[in-house]
C-alpha positions, 0 to 999 in steps of 0.5 A: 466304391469305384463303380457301385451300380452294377452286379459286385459293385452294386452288391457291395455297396448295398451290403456296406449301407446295410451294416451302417457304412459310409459309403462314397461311390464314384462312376460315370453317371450311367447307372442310378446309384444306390440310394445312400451313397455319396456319389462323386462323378468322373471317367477313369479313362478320360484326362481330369476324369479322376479330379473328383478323387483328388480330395478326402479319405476312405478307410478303403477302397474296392475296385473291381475294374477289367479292362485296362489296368493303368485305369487301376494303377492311376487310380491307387496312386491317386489314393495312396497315403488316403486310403486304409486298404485297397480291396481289388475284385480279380478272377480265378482267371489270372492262373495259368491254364490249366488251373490246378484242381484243388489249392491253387495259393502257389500256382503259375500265374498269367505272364506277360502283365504289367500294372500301367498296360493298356486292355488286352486280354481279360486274364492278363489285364486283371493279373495288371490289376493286382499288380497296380494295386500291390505296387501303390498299397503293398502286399500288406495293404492289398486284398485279392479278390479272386473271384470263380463264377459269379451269380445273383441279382444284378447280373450282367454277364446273362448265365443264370438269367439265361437259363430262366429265360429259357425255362421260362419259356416252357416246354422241353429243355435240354438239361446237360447232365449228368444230373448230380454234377457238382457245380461252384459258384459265388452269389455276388451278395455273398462276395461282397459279405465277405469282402467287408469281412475281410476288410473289418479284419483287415486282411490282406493277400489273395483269396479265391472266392467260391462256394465249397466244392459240390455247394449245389449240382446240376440237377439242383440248380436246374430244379431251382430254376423251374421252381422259381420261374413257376413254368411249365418246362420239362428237363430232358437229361442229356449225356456230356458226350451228346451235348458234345457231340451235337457241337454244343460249347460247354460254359458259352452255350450251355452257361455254368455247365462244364462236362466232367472229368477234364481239365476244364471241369477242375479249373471251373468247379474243383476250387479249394475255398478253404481260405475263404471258408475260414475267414468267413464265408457263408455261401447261400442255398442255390434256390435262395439265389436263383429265386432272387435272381428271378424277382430282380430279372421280373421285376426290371421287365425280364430282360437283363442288362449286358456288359458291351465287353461279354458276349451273349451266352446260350444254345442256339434254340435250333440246335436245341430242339435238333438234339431234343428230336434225337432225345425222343426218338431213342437216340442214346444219350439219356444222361445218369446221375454218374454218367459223364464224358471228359474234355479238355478246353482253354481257359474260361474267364472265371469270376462270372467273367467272359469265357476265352474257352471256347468262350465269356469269362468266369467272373462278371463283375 
């Protein structure tokens, strides 16, 4: 495991030592690594930092890295001919904009990527990732992870941690509606299952992991929230158009929500998870990963870590009492379960990622 200390990686190695695995994690030091593992020390972007890697075999290796792909392609050279399988965590973000609703296996991917390119843009360099990955291992010896928006324990984006942060605090809170809005996403544990799946079975190729279209609404997952902090917060449904018009950024300052009926909506929450689905992918309850979520956030003091390469997601607490105010005077704007308001946008980083919508990502990892 390159990395393994934080959010995927952690959850991955975490769920390799629980079925019995050997697992070798390499990384910086700057994170306690699971306790297990076999750690190797080294810097992927300093001269000599892969010597620790120049000896040994792995059945495979997974990679989840998101900055400059010649990190990637280095570092699968190296490997090649010792390693079974090259497993690389991407996003849903290497789709062109706007990514399709639905199936996407033959859509338009990102131009302009190349495998030993320094850091650009998140989207292109994770499209380098994959294309250092295929040109060392091959389409057959190569496993995509392409990954929507990523939740759970560990998280280092701030989305969910947000939002229980915020309920937690109590009192009202504004609950972008409507109610009943079908929301994707994948539980960083429920990932890595399937990624160790998918290498016991020894698959190859790209595969978007997300839970099933509708796995859980806004209203569940909000409820979810309120039930797991304990906290006395009152949700008070708002309409798209309200939230919109207040000059709130679906996604960064309300994070996960995205307002229906647009393009945006589609790329985010509209995913086929067919392939996944049918090769192993068991998606858990929303409460079970907002409850963890909460125990993990609680249990390192309430404030959760921050990737320096994310911005920090969330309303404005201003802003959000502002259009609080225009709730409870009257103003229209008291969302249904059917009420929504379409928009389009730029593309989010998916895979729990930084946004470039109006920006973090979608993936996260």
């Amino acid at each position: 495991m390159l990395g393994g200390t934080e959010f995927v990686g952690r959850a991955v190695v975490e769920a390799a030592l629980g079925r019995g695995w050997e697992v070798t994690v390499f990384n910086r030091g700057r994170h306690r690594s699971p306790s297990g593992a076999t750690v190797l020390r080294g810097d992927r972007t300093a001269p000599g930092g892969l010597d620790t890697l120049a000896e040994g075999d792995w059945d495979a290796v997974v990679d989840t890295w998101s900055a400059a792909p010649r990190a990637v392609h280095e570092t699968a050279r190296l490997l090649r001919g010792r390693v079974g399988r090259y497993a690389y965590v991407s996003s849903c973000s290497v789709y062109a904009w706007p990514w399709p609703a639905g199936a996407r296996a033959d859509a338009p991917l990102v131009e302009g990527a190349a495998a030993d390119a320094e850091q650009r843009e998140y989207a292109v360099d994770k499209r380098g990732g994959e294309l250092a990955a295929l040109e060392s291992f091959g389409a057959d010896g190569s496993l995509l992870v392409r990954a929507g928006l990523i939740l759970g324990p560990y998280e280092n984006v701030g989305r969910l941690p947000w939002w229980l942060a915020r309920i937690a605090r109590g009192g009202p809170v504004l609950a972008p509606g409507p109610r009943g809005l079908p929301l994707q996403y994948i539980d960083a544990r429920d990932l890595a299952n399937w990624l160790l799946g998918a290498l016991e079975q020894e698959l190859s190729g790209p595969y978007d992991l997300v839970s099933p279209p509708g796995h859980t609404t806004m209203g569940a997952f909000l409820d979810a929230c309120l039930a797991a902090t304990g906290a006395a917060a009152e949700l008070c449904w708002a309409d798209p158009r309200t939230v919109l018009d207040a000059g709130i950024e679906p996604w960064t300052e309300l994070p996960v929500w995205v307002p229906p009926g647009g393009e945006m909506y589609d790329a985010c929450h509209r995913a086929d998870a067919g392939r996944a689905s049918d090769t192993g992918l068991v998606c858990r309850p929303v409460a079970e990963t907002v409850a963890d979520t909460w125990r993990w956030l609680t249990s390192i003091g309430g404030t959760p870590p921050r990737r320096s390469d994310r911005g920090a997601p969330g309303l404005d607490p201003e802003v959000e009492a502002k259009v609080l105010a225009a709730l409870r005077e009257g103003a229209p704007g008291a969302a249904s379960e059917d009420e929504g308001a379409g928009v389009s946008g730029t593309a989010p980083e998916a895979d729990g990622v930084p946004g470039t919508t109006p920006q973090e990502g979608a993936s996260g990892q």
